[in-house]
C-alpha positions in Angstrom: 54.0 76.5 181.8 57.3 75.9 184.1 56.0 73.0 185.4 55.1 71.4 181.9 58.4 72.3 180.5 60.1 70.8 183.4 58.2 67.6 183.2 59.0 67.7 179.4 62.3 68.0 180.3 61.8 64.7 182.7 60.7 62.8 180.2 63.0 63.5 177.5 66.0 63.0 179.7 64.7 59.7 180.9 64.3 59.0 177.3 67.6 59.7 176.6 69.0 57.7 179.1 66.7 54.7 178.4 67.6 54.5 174.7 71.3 54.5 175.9 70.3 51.7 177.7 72.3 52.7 181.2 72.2 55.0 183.9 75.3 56.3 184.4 76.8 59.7 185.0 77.7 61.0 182.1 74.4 59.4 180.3 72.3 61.6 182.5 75.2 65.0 182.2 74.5 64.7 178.2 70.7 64.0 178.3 70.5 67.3 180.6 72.6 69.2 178.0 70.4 67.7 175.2 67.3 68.6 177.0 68.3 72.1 177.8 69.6 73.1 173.3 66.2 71.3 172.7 64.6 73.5 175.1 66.6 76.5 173.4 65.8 75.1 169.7 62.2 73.9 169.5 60.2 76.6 170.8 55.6 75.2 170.1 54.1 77.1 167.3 52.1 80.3 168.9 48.4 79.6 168.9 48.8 76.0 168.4 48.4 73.3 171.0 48.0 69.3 170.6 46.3 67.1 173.6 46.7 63.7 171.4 43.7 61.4 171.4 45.0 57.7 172.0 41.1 56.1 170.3 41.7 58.2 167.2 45.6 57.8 167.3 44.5 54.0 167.0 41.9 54.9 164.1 44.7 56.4 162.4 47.1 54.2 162.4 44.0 51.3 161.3 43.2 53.5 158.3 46.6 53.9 157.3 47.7 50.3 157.7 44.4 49.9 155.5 46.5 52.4 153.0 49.4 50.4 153.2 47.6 47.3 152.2 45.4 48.9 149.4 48.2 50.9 148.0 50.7 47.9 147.6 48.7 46.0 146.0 48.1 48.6 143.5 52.0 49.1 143.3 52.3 45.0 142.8 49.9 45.2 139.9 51.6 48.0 138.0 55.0 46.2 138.5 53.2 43.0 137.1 50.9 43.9 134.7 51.7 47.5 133.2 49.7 49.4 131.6 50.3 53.5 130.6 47.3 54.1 132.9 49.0 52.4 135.8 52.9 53.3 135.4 51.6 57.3 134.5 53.0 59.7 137.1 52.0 63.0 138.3 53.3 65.8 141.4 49.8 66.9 142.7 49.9 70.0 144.4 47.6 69.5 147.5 47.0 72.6 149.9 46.3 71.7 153.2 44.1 73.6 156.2 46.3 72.9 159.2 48.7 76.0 160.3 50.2 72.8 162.5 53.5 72.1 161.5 53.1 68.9 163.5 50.0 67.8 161.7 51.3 68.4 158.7 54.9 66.7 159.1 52.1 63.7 160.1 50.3 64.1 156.7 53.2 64.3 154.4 54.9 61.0 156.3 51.9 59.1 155.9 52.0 60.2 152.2 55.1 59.3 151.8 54.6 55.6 153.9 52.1 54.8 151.8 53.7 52.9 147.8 53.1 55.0 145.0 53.1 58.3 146.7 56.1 60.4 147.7 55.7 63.9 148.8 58.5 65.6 147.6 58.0 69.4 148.9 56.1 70.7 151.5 55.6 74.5 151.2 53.8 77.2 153.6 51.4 79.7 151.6 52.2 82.8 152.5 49.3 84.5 152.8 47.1 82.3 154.9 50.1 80.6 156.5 48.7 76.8 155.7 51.1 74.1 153.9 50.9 73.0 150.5 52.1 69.5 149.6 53.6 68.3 146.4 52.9 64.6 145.5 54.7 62.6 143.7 51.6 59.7 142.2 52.0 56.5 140.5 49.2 55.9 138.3 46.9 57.8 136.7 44.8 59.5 139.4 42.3 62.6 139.7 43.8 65.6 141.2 40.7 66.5 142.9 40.0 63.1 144.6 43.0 62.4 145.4 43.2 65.9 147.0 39.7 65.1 149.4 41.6 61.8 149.9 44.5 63.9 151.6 41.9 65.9 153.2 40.3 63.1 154.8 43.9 62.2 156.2 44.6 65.6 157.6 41.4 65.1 158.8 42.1 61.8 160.9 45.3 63.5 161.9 44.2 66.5 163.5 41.6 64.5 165.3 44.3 62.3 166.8 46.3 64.9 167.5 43.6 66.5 169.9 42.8 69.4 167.2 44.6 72.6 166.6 43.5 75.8 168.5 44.2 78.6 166.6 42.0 81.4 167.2 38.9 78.7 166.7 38.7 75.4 167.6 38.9 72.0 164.7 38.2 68.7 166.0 38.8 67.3 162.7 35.3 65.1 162.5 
């Protein structure tokens, strides 16, 4: 645990010095003091733990660039050719499985990346401690497959991420 944190710290502090572009004194005095009130601030989630996967980090980021593509030029052709079917709007409400904070900052960013989706609130439910997403949609769309759509994203996400230990074990297949 002390010798992860202290490589963490490594890393972040040579991070911080290359994105100032110089190695110089008080470059590395103020990475160390940001290191340390990140240390102090971000404290991991109890329970859950991330080894990434860098095949299905690449998968991701293919089937999201896929998104991208698909979704603009859905966007392009409600800007073109309206219609009240394709300039409708809806907030879904999409619950998620994850307890990952991590995961699910991924999910609603991708969301968000994507034209003609916005999520516009993320909230946790209290009782089972999982997020809920609101979505803002262009276009008519149904609820529930657009909800197994974002369920098929968390899905990709968690497996990149390395899965989510909480108590059981997801690999996110």
């Amino acid at each position: 645990m002390i010798v992860s944190g202290l490589l963490r710290g490594a890393v972040l502090l040579a991070l911080w010095v290359a994105l100032w572009g110089e190695l110089s004194v008080a470059n590395v005095a103020s990475g160390i003091v940001m290191v340390v009130l990140l240390a102090l601030v971000v404290r991991p989630v109890a329970g859950v733990r991330h080894v990434p996967s860098p095949i299905r980090m690449l998968l991701f980021v293919w089937h999201v660039l896929i998104d991208l593509v698909v979704s603009s030029i859905t966007v392009v052709r409600a800007v073109l050719q309206p219609t009240p079917e394709r300039s409708a709007t809806a907030v879904v409400p999409v619950p998620l499985t994850t307890r990952s904070p991590l995961v699910a900052s991924i999910v609603a960013n991708a969301i968000t990346l994507t034209p003609g989706t916005l999520t516009v609130d993320v909230d946790v439910d209290v009782d089972d401690a999982a997020f809920v997403l609101r979505v803002h949609v262009l276009g008519r769309v149904d609820p529930d497959e657009f909800r197994a759509g974002i369920a098929l994203l968390e899905r990709r996400v968690v497996a990149a991420a390395g899965g989510e230990t909480d108590g059981g074990e997801v690999d996110g297949r």
